[in-house]
Residue frames as qw, qx, qy, qz and C-alpha x, y, z in Angstrom:
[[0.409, -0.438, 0.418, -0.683, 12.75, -1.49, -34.11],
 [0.028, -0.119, 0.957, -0.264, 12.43, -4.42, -32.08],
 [0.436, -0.394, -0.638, -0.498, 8.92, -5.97, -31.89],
 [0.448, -0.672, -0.506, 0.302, 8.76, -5.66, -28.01],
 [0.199, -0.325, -0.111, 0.918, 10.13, -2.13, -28.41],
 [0.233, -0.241, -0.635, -0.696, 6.74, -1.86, -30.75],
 [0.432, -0.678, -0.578, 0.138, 4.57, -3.42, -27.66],
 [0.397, -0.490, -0.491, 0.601, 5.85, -0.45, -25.70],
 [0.102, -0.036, -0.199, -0.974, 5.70, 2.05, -28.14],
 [0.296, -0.314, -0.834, -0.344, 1.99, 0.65, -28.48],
 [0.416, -0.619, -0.590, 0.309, 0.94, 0.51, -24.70],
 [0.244, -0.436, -0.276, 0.821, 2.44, 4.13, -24.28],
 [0.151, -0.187, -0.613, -0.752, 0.37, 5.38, -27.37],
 [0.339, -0.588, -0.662, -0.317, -2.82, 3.70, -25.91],
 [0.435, -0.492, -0.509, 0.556, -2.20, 4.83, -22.69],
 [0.097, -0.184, 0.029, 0.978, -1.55, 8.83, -23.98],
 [0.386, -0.369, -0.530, -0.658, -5.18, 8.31, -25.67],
 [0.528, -0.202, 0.530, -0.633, -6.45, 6.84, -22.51],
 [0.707, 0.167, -0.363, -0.584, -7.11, 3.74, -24.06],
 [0.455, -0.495, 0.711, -0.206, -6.95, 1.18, -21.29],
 [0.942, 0.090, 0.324, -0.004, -8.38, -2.20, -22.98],
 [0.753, 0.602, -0.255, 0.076, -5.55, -1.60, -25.89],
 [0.195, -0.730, 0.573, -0.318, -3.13, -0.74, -22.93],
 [0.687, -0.206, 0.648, -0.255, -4.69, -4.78, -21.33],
 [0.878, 0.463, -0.058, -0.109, -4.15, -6.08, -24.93],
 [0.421, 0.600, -0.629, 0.257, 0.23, -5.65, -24.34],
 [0.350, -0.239, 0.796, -0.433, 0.11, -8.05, -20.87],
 [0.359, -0.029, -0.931, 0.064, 0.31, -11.66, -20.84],
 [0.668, -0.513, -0.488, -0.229, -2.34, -13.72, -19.28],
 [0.824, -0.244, -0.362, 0.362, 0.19, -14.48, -16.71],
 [0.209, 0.676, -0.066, 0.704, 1.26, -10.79, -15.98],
 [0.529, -0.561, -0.401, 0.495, 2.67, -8.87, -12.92],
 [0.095, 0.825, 0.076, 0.552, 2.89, -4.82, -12.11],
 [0.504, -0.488, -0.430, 0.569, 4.94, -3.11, -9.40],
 [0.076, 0.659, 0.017, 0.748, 4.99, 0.45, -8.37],
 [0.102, 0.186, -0.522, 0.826, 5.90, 2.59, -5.37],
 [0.507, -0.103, 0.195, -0.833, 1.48, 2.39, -4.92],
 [0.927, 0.188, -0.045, -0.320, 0.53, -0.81, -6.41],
 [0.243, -0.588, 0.766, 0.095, 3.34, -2.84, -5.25],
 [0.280, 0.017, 0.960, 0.020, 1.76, -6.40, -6.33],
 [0.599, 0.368, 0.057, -0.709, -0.86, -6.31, -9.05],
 [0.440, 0.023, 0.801, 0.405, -1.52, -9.55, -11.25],
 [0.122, 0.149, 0.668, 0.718, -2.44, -9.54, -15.00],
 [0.117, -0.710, -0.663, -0.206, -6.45, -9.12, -13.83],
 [0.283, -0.813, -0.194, 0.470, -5.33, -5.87, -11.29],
 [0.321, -0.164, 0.328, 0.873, -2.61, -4.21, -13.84],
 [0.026, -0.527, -0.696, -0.486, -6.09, -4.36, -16.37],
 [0.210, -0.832, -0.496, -0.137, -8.32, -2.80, -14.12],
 [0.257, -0.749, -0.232, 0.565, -5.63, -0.22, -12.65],
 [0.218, 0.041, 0.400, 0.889, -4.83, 1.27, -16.13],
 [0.073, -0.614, -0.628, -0.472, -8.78, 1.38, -16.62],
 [0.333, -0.771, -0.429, 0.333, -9.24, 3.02, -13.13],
 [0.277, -0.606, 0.014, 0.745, -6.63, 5.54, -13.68],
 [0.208, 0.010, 0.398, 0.893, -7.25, 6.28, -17.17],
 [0.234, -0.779, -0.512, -0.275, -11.39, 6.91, -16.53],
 [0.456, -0.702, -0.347, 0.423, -10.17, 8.92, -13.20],
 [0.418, -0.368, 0.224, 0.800, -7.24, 11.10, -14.94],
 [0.485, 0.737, 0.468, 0.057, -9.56, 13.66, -16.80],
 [0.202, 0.956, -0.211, 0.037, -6.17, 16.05, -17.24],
 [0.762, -0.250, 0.411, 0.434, -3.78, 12.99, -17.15],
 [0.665, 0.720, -0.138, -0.147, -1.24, 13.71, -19.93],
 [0.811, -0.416, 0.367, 0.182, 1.79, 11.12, -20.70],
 [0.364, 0.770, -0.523, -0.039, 4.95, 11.65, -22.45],
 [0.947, -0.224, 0.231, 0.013, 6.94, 9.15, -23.36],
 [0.409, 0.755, -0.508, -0.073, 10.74, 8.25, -24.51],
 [0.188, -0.562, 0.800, -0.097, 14.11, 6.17, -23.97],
 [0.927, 0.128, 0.252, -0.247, 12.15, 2.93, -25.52],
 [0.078, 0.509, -0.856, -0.047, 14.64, -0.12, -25.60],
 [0.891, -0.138, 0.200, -0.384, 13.62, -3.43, -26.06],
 [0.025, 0.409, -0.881, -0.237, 15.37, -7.33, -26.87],
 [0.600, -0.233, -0.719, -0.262, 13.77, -10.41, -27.00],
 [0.441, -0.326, -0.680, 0.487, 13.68, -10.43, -22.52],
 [0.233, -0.654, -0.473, 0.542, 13.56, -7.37, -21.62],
 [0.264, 0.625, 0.271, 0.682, 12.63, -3.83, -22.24],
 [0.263, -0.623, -0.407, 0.614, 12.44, -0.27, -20.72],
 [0.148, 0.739, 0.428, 0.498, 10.91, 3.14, -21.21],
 [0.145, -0.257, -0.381, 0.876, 10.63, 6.57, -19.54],
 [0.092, -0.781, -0.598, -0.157, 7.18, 8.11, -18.77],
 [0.103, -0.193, 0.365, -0.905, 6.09, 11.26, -17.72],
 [0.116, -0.652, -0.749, 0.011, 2.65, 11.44, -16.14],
 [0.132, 0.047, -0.246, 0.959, 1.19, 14.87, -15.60],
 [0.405, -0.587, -0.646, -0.272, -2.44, 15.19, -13.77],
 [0.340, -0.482, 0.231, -0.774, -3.90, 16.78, -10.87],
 [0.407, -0.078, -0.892, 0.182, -4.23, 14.35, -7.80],
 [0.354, -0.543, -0.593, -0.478, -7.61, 13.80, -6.97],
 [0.561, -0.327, -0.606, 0.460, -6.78, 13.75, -3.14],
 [0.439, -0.524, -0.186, 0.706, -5.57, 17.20, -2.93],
 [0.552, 0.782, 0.197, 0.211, -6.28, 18.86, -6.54],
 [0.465, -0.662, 0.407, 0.425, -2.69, 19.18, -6.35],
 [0.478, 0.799, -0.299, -0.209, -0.54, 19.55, -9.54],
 [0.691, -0.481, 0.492, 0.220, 2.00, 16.46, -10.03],
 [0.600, 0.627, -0.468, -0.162, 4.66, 15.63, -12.65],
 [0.760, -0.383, 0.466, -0.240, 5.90, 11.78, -12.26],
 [0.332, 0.690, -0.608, -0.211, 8.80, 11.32, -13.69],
 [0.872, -0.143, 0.363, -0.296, 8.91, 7.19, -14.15],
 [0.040, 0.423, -0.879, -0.215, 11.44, 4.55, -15.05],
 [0.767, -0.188, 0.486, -0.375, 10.21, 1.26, -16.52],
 [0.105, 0.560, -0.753, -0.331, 10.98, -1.72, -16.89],
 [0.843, 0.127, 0.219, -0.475, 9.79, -4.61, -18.53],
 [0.150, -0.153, 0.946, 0.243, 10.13, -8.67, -19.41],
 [0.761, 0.122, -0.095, -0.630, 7.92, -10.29, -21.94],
 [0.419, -0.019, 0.904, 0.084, 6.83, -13.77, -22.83],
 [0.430, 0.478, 0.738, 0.203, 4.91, -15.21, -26.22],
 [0.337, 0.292, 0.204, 0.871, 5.55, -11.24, -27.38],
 [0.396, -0.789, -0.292, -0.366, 3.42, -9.43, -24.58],
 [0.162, -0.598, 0.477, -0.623, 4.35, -8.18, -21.22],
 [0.765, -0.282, -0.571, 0.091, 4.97, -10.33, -18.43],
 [0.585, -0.378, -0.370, 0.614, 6.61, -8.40, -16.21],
 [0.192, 0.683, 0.152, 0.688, 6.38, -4.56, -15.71],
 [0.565, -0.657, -0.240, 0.438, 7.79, -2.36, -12.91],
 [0.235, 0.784, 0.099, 0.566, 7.62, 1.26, -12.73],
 [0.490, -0.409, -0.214, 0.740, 10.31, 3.29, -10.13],
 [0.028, -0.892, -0.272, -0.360, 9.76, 6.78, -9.27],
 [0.294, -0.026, -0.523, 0.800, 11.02, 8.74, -6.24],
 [0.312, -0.588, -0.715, -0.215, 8.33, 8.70, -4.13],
 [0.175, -0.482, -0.105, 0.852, 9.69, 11.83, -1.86],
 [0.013, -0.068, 0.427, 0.902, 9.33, 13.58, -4.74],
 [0.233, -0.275, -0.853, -0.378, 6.08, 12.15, -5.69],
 [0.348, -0.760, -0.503, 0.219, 4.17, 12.64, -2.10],
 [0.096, -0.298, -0.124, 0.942, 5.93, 16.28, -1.76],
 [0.185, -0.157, -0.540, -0.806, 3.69, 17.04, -5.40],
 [0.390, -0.401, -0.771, -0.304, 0.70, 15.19, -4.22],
 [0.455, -0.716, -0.523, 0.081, 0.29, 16.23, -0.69],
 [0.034, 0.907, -0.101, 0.408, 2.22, 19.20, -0.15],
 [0.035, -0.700, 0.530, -0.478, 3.82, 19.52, 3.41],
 [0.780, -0.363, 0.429, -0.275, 2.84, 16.71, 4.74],
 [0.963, 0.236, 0.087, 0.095, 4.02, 14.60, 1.90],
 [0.336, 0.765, -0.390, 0.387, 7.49, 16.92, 1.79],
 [0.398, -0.648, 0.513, -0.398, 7.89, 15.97, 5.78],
 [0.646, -0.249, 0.686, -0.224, 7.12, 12.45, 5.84],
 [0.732, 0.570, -0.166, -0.334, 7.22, 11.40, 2.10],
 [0.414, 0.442, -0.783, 0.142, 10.68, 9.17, 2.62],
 [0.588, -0.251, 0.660, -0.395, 8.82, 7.33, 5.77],
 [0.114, -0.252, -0.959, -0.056, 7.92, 3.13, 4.89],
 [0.026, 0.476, 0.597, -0.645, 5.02, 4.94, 6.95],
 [0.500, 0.581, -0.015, -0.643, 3.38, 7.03, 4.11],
 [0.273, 0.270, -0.750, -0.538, 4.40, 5.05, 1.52],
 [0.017, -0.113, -0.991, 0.075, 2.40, 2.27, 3.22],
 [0.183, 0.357, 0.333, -0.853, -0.19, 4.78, 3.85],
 [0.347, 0.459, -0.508, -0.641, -0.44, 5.45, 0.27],
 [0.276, 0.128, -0.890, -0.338, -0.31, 1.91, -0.94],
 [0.022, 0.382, 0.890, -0.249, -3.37, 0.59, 1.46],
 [0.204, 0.626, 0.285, -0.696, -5.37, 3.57, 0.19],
 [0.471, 0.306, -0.508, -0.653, -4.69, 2.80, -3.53],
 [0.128, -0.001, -0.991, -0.044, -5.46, -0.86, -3.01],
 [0.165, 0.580, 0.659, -0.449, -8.90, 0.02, -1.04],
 [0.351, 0.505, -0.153, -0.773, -9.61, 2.88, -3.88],
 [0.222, 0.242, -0.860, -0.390, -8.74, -0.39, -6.58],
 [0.027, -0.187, -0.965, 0.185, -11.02, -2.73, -4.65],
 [0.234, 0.495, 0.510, -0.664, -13.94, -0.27, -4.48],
 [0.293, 0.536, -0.431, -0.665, -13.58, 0.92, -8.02],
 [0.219, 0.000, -0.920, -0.324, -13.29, -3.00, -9.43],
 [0.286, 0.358, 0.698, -0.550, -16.84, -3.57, -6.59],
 [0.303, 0.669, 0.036, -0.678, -18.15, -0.60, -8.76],
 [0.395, 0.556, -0.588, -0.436, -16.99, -2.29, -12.12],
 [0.776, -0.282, 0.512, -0.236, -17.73, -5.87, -12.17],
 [0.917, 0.386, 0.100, 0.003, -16.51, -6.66, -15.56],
 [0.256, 0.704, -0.611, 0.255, -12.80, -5.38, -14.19],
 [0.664, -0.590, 0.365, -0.279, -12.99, -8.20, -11.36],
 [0.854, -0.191, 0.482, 0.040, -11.36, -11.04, -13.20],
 [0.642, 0.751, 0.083, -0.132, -10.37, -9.86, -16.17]]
């Protein structure tokens, strides 16, 4: 097995423990994170949203597979399954990702979903009606960013980290 297909086995491991600081041990100083919620996160936000969501997600549970790596690049498939706090809705979040590394860590990472899907689970009819809008998705993203920002307030040793 590749050694960056090791980092990912790794990160998804910590991550299925909840173990966010081993999770901020596979990302470069210089890291980046996208996702359909957290479009732009650098190396000090990726840190503190693995910690947020893995303190928050007390019935998170993540499956993982399809781990490929080379020396550049690598990709995985996640599940995620949790109850979303918003709505104590049930969700399953089926996730593609993909990833570039440098000095044998993550540097890049960017997880794709179908966010229809995603906002039907999470919010029910409203997310089933308007869940393909720019308009909820933006919703969404300015509501995890303001949750992230309150949470790091609330955490000062996630503010720079």
């Amino acid at each position: 097995m590749h050694p960056h297909a090791v980092l990912i086995e790794t990160f998804y491991a910590s991550f299925a423990r909840r173990d966010a600081a081993a999770m901020g041990a596979c990302y470069h100083a210089d890291a980046h994170f996208s996702d359909p919620a957290f479009p732009d996160l650098d190396a000090a936000g990726v840190r503190a949203m693995w910690t947020m969501l893995c303190a928050a997600g007390k019935d998170l549970r993540v499956e993982y597979s399809a781990i490929d790596a080379d020396d550049q690049h690598g990709r995985a498939h996640w599940d995620a399954h949790y109850t979303f706090s918003g709505t104590g809705r049930a969700v399953l979040n089926r996730i593609d990702a993909q990833f570039s590394f440098r000095d044998g860590l993550i540097v890049e990472h960017r997880d794709v979903f179908d966010f229809h899907r995603w906002a039907t689970q999470a919010l029910g009819l409203p997310g089933r009606l308007f869940g393909g809008t720019q308009w909820l998705q933006r919703k969404v993203q300015v509501q995890a960013a303001t949750r992230l920002a309150a949470w790091r307030d609330h955490h000062p040793e996630q503010a720079g980290r």
